[in-house]
Every structure is written in C-alpha cells, then in structure tokens.
C-alpha positions as MATLAB code, in Angstrom:
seq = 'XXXXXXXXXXXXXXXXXXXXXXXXXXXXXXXXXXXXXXXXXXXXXXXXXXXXXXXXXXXXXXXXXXXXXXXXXXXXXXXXXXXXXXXXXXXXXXXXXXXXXXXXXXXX';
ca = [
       0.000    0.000    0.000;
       1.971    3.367    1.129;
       5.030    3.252    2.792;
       5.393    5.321    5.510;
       6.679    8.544    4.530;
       3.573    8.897    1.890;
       1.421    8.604    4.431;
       3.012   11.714    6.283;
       1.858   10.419   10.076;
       2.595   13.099   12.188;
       1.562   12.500   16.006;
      -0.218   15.056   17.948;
       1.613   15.429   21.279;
      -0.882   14.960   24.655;
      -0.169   19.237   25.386;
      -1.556   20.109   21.899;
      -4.523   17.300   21.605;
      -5.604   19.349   25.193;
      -5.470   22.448   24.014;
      -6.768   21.558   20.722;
     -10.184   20.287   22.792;
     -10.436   23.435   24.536;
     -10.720   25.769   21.555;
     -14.607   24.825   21.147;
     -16.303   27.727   22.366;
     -19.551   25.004   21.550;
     -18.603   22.366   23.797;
     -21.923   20.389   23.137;
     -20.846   18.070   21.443;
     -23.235   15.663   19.712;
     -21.071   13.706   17.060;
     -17.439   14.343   16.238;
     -15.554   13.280   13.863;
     -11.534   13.273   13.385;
     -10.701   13.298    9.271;
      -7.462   12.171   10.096;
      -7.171    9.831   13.602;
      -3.800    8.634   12.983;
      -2.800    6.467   16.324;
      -6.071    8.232   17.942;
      -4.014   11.037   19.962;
      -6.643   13.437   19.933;
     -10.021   11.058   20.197;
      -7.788    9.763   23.687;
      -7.966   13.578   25.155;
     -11.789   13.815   24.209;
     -12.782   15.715   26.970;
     -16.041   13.187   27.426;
     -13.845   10.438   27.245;
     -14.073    9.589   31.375;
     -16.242    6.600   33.056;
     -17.780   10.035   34.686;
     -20.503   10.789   31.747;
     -23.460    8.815   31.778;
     -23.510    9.691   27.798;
     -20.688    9.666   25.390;
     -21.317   11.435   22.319;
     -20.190    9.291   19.081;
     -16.552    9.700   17.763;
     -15.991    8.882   14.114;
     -12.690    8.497   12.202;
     -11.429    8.891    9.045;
      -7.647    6.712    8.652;
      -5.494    6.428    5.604;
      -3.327    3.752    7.256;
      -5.642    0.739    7.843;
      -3.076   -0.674   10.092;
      -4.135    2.114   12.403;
      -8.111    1.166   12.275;
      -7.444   -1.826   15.103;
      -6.067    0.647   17.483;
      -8.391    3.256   16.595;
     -11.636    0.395   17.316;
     -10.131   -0.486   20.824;
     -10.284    2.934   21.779;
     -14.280    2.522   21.301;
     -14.445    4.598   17.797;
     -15.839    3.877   14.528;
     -13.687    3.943   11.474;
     -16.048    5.288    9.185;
     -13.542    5.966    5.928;
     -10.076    5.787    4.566;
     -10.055    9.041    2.691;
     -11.350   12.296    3.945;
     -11.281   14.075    0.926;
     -13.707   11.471   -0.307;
     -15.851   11.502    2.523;
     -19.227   12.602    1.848;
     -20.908   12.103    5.556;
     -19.653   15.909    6.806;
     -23.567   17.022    7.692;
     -24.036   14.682   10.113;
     -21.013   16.139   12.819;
     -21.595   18.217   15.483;
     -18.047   19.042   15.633;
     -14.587   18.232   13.815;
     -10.919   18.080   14.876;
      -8.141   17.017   13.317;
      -3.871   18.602   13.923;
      -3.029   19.881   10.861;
       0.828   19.039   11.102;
       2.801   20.000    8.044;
       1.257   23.471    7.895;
       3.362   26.303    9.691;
       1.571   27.175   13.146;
       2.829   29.002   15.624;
       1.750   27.471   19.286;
       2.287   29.868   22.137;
];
C-alpha cells in the first residue's frame, strides 16, 4: 500500500490534543468526527472520554493507514472511511478536529 513517509503520520503530542479540545467555544458536542485519527491522539484527550458521563457522544474516524483502524476500534471509535477528501458524511457532525501538522503554526 503506502510506505510510511507517503502517508506523512505526524503525532499530535498529549499538550496540543488538550489544548486543541479546549478551543470549542460550543462544547456540546453531539457527534465528532476526526478526518485524520492517525494512532487516535486526539479522540484519547476527548474531553467526554471519562467513566464520569453517563452519555458519550459518538466519535468517528477517518484513517489512511488501515493498520491504524485496530487501534483506533479499541479505543471505542468507529472507522467510518479511509479518505477524507472522499468523505461525503460531513452534515451529520456536530463538531470536527483534526492537527493539521505540516502546515506552519505558531503554538504559544
């Protein structure tokens, strides 16, 4: 399939997945999906992620590397396409986050 380089897997440190979360000023969430889940570093800082809600709200992902979808299923997700730029589900989230690694940012 792709060797790894192609597949440009860039992991989204713990500190950034955090902050990441708390830039929803809506934080009623009712479906989210992440377009590009990698290892699942940001669905694991889902801030509704803890034994402490009664109700989860459904987290979908989108993975190029299907050797990532096993990993991505344990952590209670639903792999729900390979490609996001052929994805054509987009209505149906309340919310989407993805790390855009690659593109210059400046974190402070």
């Amino acid at each position: 399939m792709f060797q790894n380089d192609e597949l440009q897997f860039y992991p989204t440190p713990k500190s950034l997945a955090e902050r990441a979360w708390a830039k929803f000023k809506n934080r009623a969430f009712c479906r989210v999906l992440e377009p590009s889940a990698g290892d699942g570093a940001l669905i694991k800082e889902y801030p509704h992620w803890s034994e402490s809600f009664h109700y989860r709200p459904p987290v979908d992902a989108i993975e190029i590397d299907i050797t990532k979808h096993e990993a991505l299923r344990k952590l209670g997700v639903d792999v729900v396409g390979i490609d996001f730029l052929e994805f054509q589900s987009a209505p149906i989230y309340s919310h989407c986050i993805l790390n855009r690694a690659g593109i210059e940012f400046h974190y402070t």
